[in-house]
N, C-alpha and C positions, 0 to 999 in steps of 0.2 A: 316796092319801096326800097329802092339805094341806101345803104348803110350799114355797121356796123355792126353788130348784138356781143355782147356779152356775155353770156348762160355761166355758172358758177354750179356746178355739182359733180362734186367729188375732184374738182378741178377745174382750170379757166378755160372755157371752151368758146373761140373767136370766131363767129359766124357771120362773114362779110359777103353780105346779099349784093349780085350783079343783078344788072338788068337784064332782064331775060327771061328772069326768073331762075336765074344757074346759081346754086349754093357752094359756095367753098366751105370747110370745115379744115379748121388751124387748131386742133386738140392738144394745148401744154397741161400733161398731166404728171401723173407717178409713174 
């Protein structure tokens, strides 16, 4: 499923799902 996620622990963590099933991982933390 194509889309966005936002997770929130200990920081904003942008998890924007490709198709394919390929995960990128965009960690703005401390």
């Amino acid at each position: 499923m194509p889309g966005t996620r936002t997770i929130k622990c200990g920081g904003e963590i942008d998890i924007e799902i490709k198709p394919g099933n390929i995960y990128y991982f965009n960690y703005w933390g401390p």
